[in-house]
N, C-alpha and C positions, 0 to 999 in steps of 0.2 A: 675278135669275135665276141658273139654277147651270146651268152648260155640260156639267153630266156626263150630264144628264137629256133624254129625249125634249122636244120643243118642243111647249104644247099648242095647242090652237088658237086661243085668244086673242092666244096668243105670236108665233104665226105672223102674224095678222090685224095685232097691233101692228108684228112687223116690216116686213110688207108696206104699211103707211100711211108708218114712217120711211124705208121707202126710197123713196115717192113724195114725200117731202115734199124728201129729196136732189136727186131728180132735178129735181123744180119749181124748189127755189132755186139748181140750177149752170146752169137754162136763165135764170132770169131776172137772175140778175147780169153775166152773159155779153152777154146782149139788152140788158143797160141800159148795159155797155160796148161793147156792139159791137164786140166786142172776147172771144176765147178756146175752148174746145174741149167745147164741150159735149158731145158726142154722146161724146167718150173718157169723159167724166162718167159721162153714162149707165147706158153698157154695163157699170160697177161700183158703181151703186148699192147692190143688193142684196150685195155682199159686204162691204162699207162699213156699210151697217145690221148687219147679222149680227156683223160682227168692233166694234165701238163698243159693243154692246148688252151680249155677253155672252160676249166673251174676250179684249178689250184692259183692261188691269189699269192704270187711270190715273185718275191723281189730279190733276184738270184744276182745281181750284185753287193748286195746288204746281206745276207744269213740271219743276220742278227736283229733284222727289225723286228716291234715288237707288234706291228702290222700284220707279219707275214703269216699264210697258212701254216699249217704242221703235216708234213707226209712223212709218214712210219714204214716200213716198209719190218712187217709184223714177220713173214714169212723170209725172213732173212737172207734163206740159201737162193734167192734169186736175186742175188745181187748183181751178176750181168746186165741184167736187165735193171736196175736203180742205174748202176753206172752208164748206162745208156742212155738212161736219163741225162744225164748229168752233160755227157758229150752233148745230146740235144740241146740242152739250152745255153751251153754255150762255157759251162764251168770248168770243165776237164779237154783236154784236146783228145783228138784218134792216137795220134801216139801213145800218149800215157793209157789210157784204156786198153789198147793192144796188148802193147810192151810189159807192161808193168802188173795184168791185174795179177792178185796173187803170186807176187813176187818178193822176195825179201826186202823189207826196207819202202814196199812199196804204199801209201795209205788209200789202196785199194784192194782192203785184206779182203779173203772168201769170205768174209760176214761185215756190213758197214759196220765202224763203228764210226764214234765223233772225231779222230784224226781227221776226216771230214766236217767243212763249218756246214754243211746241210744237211746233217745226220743228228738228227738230235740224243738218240740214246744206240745203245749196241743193239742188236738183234742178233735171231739162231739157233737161242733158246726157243724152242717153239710155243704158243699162247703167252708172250710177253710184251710185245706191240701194241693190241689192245689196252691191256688193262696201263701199261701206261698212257696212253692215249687219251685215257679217264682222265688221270693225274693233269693232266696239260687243258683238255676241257673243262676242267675245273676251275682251273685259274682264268681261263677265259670266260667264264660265264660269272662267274662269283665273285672274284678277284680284282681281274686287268678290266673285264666289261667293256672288253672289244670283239668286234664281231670275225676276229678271226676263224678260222676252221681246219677241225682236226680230220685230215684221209689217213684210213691205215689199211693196207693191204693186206691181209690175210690167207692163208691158204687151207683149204678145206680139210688136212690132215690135221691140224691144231685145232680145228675145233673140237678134238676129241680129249682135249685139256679144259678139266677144270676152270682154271684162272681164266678162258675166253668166260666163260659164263657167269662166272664171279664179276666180268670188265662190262658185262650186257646185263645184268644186274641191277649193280651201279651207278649205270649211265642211265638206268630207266630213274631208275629211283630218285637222280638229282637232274632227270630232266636237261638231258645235257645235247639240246639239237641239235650242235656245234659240233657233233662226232658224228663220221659216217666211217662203217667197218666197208670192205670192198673185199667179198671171201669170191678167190679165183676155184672155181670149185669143177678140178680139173679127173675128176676121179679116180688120179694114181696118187698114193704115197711114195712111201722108198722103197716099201717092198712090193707093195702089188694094189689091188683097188685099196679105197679107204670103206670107211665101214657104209656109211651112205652111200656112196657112188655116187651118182646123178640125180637122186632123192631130194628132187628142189621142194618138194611138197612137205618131206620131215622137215628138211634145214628151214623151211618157212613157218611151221607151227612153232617149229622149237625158240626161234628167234622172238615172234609175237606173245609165246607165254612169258619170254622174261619181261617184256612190256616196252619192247622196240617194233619201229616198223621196219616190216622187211619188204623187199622190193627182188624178184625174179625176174633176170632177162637173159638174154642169151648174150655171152660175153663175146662176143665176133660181131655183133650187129652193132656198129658206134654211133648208128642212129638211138637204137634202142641205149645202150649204154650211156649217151650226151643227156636224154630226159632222166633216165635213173638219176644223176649224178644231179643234175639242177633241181630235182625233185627232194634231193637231200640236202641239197644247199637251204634251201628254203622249209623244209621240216620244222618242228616244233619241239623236236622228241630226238631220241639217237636211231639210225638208219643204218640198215645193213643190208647192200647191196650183193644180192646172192646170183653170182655170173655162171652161169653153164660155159664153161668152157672145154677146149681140148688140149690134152698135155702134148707138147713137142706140135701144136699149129703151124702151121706154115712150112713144114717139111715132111712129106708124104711117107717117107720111110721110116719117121716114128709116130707120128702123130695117132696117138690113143694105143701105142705100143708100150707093156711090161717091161722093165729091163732095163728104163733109161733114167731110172731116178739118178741126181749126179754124177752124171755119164761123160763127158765133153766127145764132140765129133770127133772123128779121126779128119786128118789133113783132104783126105778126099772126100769124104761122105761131107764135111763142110763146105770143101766148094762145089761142090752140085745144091746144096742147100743155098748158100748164097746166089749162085746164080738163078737157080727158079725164084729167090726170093726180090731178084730184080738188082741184084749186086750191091755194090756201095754206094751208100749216099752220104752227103752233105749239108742236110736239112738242118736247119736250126729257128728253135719255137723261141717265140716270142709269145709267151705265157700273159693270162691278166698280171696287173700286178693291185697289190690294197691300199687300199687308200691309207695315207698316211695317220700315224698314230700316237697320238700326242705321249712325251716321254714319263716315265713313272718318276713319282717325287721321293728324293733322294732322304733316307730315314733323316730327321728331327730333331732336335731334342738331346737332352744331357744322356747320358746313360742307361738302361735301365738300373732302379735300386735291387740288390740284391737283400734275401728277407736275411733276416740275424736273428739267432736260437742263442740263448740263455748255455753257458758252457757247465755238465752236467746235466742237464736237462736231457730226456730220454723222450729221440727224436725220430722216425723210420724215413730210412734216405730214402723213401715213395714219396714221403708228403714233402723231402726237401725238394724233389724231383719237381712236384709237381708246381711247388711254391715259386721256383727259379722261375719253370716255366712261361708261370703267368705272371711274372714279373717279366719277362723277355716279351712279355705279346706288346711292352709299348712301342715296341719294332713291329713297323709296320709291316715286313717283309716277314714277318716271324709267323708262322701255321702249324698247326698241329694235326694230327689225325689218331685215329683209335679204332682199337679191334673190338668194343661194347665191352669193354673190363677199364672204362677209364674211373671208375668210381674207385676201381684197385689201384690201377697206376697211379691217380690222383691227377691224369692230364684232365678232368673234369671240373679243376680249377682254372683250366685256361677256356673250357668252354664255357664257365659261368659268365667269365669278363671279358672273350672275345668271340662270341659264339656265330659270326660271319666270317670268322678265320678258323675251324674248327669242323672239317669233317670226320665224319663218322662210317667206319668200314665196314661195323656189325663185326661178324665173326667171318673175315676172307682174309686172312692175314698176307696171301699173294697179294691180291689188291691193296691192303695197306701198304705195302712197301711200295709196289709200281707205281700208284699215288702220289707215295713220294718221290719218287724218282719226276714224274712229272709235273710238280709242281716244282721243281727245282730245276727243270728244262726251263723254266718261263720268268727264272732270278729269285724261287722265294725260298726259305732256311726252313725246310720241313721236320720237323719232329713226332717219328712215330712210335706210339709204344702200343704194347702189347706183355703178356707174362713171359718171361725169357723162352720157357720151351713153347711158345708155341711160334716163334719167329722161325723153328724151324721146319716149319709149313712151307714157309716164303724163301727158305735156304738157298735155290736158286736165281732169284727174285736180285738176294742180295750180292751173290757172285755177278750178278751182269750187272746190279749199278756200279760195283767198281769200273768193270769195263767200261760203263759209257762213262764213266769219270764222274760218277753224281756225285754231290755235296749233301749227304742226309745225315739224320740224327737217327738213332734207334735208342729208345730204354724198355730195358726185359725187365718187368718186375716180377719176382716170389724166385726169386733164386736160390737153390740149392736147399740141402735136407732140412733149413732154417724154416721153409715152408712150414713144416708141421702136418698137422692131423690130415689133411688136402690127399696125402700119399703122393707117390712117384710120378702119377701123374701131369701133376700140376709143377714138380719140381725143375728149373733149370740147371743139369748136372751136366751140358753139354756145350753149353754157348759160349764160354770163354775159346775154348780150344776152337767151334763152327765161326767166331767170329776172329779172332786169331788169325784164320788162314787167309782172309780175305785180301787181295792183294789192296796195300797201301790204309788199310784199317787202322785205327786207334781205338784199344779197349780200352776203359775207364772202370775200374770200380770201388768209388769210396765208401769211407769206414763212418761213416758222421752226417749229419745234417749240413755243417760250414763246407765240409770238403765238396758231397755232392752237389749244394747249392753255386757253388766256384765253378767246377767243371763241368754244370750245366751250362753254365754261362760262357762258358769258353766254345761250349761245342757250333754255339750259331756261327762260328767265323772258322771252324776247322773246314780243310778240304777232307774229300774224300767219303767213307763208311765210317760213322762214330756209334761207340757202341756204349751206350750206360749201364751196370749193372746196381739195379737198387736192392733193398732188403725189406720183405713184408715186417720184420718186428720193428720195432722202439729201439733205440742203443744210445749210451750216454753220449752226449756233445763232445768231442775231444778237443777243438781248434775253436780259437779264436776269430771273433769275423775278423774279415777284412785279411785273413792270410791268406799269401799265395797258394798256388797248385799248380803248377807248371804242369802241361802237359809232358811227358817225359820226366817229372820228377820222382822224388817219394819222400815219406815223410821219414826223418828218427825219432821214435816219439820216447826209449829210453838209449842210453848211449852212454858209456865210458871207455878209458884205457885197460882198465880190468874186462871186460865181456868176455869172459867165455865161450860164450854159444847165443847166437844170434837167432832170433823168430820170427818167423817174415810171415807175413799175411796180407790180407786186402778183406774189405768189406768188413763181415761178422768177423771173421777171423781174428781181424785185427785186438779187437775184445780180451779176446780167448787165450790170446799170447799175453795183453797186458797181466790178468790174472793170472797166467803161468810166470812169469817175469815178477811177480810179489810172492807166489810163494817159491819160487828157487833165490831170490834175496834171501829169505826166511831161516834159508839152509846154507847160506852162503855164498851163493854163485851168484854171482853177475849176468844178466842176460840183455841183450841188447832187442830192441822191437824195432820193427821195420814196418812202416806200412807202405806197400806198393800200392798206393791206387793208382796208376798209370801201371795196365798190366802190357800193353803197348801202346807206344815203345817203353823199354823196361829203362831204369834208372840201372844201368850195369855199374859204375862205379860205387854206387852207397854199397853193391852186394862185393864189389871188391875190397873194399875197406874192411866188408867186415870178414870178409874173410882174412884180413890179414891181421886183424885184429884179434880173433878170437881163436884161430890158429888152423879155419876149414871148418868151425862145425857152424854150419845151417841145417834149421829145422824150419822146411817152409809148410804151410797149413792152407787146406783150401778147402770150401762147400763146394766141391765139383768133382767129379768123375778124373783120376790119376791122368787121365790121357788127355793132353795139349791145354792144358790152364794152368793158372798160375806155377805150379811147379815145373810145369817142361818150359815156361818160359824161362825161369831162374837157372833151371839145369843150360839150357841153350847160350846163354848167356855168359856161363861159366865154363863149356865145353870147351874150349881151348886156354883155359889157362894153366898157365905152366907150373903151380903149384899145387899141393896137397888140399880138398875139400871132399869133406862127407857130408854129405846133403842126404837129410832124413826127410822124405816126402809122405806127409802125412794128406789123406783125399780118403773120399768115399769111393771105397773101393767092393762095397756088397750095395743089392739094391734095396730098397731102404723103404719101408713099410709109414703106417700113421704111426703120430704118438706128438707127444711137445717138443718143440723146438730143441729143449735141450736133453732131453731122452734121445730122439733123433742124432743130435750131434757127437754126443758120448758114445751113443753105439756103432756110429761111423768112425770116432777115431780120432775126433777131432775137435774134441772139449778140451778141458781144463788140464784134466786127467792126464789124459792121451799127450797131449805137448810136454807137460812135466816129465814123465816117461822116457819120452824121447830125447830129452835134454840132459837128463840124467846117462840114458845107453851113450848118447852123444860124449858123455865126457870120460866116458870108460872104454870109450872104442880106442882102434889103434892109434890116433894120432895123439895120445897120453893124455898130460891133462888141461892139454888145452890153454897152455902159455902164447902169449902175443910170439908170433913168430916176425922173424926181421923182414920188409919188404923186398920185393925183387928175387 
């Protein structure tokens, strides 16, 4: 079929059977799970046949071409109907659709994720389709400069998120006609109407002020719906096509009825809906498919050089952050993006020297991450930063690229009470612990310019959530270039047979120990220093050593908030071992006003002062005085 031409009536007839045949199989795999959201199904069948048939440009035996359209399926909970898709064109059988959906073990969970090779990110979160949507049109206009195209399915209850508006923004702003949103604007939520309802005339001014075109048609009409969608094809600009439709279509007894938000038929109430809806079919589309796409050129070249600081030299791991960085951009694959604070981050050294690999999010911090996320759909090593507390803006943003499995970099700069006169506001006293949780995460946070320069560089080939914590001030050089940093390592920066009591830190901290470590020599004691910068995964043996060296006393020290940072990692770490350990956890434990960095720190607890202190109670607590006890 060619999308540029009138629909004739056979055409229409044929689309009209494949969208009953949608609708039949999201009710009855739903009804055989008892389990999921049919009636959101529903109300998009018809735009679903329409957009499969004869303007998504996909080539459903490759997944992976770098040709192929991108469909998002923004609105998650109707995956019945994706997976109907899917039957349609021929990738999934009836069996496993019936049988399986929502079943254990089965990779047709109640929300796609990428277990499927044509799902490119998770959804379900609601307003998260969109904006990365953005992310993936980006790479296609900027980037790959192939004429692929982004469809994402949306559902008129998520436009009452932010982050849609932040992703229609965006897309006006970078001019990205390769996006077309498709809001099923079905006028039920899950609990009752949405806040517009049927208000195609708000939903269309609201659209056009972000400086998209919007296009209104009735979502049942797949005449009207085939022009929308060709109309978008050929745009200039991003398009969002705004469908009136009706929730639970095509079965009389709910259709624009309250009550049936993720509902599944009962065994009977579905087969009366199947059969009016004309029973089971066997259709299978034969989609356009895109023209082939010549393959991306595989990175180049020696290495990137990594920059090298003078040892002593008083360095702030921002500017090592950002130096890595734009030493990484001579990987081609390498991208950066920013929340309008990269003059702070210092990622405004990778836009001086690669400023066509370098977008800019302004202040949508949702959108910076889902950005990244999809520019990492499309194979590029996205690195976003932003000041650590405000990534938790985007907190959800970054629980769902674990789910879709993304491969992104994050660096939070002005961490912790080190911030200074800025106040509480500006401080990240939360993000170790917010990004800690994330499943399959690696936090990093080093104490130096060499350290952070090293595990910037590592982070382009890490899978997963990577998470950088830099430091606003200057701090002395402690490593040598050219040293490792193992992911999973940590360093011993002092260490003997005599330690005492051991001081564990990362980042600033690490500092703050070494000066407590000079003056308890002073006094006689031995202390050993630790720097974790791999806060995950932790180095558990360097903390078993020293526990068995200095007899159980740890004093770990951190610029964050007691709960889930550095110290509940050490504690977690050492929970089950079968020996004696008094672990002094030193954290900012009051909230913590302007003043200098090291006013600040002293009066959290966490100075010079404060460790000493603690090293001292450490050696007069119950486990005496702290002789090497025998291992095992």
């Amino acid at each position: 079929m060619e999308a540029e031409r009138t629909l004739r009536a056979d055409e229409i007839t044929e689309l009209g059977e494949l969208a009953a045949q949608l609708r039949v199989d999201a009710i009855r795999c739903s009804t055989r799970a008892e389990s999921g959201h049919p009636t959101s199904s529903l109300s998009a069948a018809d735009l679903l046949a329409v957009l499969i048939s004869r303007h998504l440009r996909y080539d459903w035996s490759d997944p992976h071409s770098r040709a192929n359209d991108h469909l998002i399926f923004s609105k998650g909970h109707a995956s019945p109907l994706l997976y109907a898709v899917f039957k349609a064109v021929g990738v999934i059988s009836d069996e496993e659709l019936v049988e399986t959906y929502r079943r254990f073990g089965s990779r047709l969970q109640g929300h796609p994720t990428p277990a499927l090779p044509w799902v490119d990110v998770a959804t379900g979160a609601l307003g998260q389709g969109l904006p990365v949507g953005v992310g993936i049109a980006l790479a296609g206009r900027y980037l790959d400069r192939l004429p692929f195209h982004v469809w994402v399915l949306c559902g008129d209850s998520e436009t009452a998120e932010g982050s849609i508006w932040e992703a229609l923004d965006k897309a006006s702003h970078y001019g990205l006609g390769n996006l077309t949103a498709v809001v099923d604007v079905n006028r039920f939520g899950q609990r009752g109407p949405t806040e517009l309802e049927w208000d195609l005339d708000t939903y269309r001014r609201r659209v056009e002020a972000f400086g998209c075109q919007a296009v209104v048609v009735d979502g049942h009409d797949l005449v009207a719906v085939d022009e929308a969608l060709g109309r978008a094809r050929q745009a200039t600009g991003p398009t969002v096509v705004l469908a009136r439709t009706v929730k639970g279509k095509g079965v009389p007894e709910v259709e624009n009825k309250p009550g049936w938000h993720g509902k599944p038929f009962k065994p009977d109430l579905a087969e009366r809906a199947v059969e009016a809806l004309g029973g089971v079919r066997r259709i299978r589309v034969d989609g356009p498919r895109p023209e082939p796409a010549p393959p991306r050129a595989a990175p180049a070249g020696a290495p990137p050089e990594p920059p090298r600081y003078e040892r002593g030299a008083r360095v702030a791991t921002r500017n090592a952050y950002g130096d890595a960085l734009r030493a990484l951009g001579a990987r081609p694959d390498v991208v950066a993006l920013d929340g309008e604070v990269s003059d702070s981050t210092r990622a405004d050294r990778f836009a001086e020297e690669y400023p066509d690999r370098f977008f800019e999010m302004f202040i949508a911090e949702q959108q910076l991450v889902a950005a990244a996320v999809g520019l990492q759909v499309r194979g590029y090593r996205p690195f976003a930063s932003t000041f650590a507390a405000f990534f938790s803006r985007a907190y959800d943003f970054i629980r769902m690229a674990a789910i879709s499995r993304a491969d992104i970099a994050l660096a939070g700069s002005h961490a912790g009470v080190e911030v200074g006169a800025d106040g509480p506001s500006q401080m990240g006293l939360e993000d170790l612990a917010a990004m800690r949780a994330v499943h399959g995460s690696t936090v990093l946070y080093p104490s130096d310019a060499v350290s952070c320069a090293a595990l910037a560089r590592q982070m382009v080939d890490l899978t997963g959530v990577t998470y950088l914590r830099t430091t606003r001030g200057a701090y002395p050089v402690l490593y040598d270039n050219g040293e490792d940093f193992p992911v999973g390592g940590s360093k011993l920066l002092r260490g003997g047979a005599d330690d005492r009591v051991a001081l564990v830190g990362a980042g600033v901290t690490v500092h703050h120990c070494l000066a407590a470590a000079d003056r308890l020599a002073g006094e006689g004691v031995q202390a050993r220093v630790i720097d974790l910068y791999s806060v995950k995964p932790l180095d558990r043996q360097r903390l078993l050593d020293a526990v068995r060296v200095t007899g159980g006393r740890l004093v770990v020290v951190e610029d964050h908030y007691p709960e889930g940072g550095l110290g509940s990692a050490v504690l977690e770490a050492l929970a089950d071992l079968a020996e004696p350990v008094r672990v002094t956890h030193l954290a900012v434990r009051g909230l913590p006003t302007s003043g200098t960095s090291s006013e600040l720190m002293d009066q959290a607890g966490i100075g010079v002062e404060a460790i000493v202190a603690a090293s001292r109670a450490a050696l007069s607590g119950p486990l005496g005085a702290g002789r090497p006890r025998p291992a095992g």
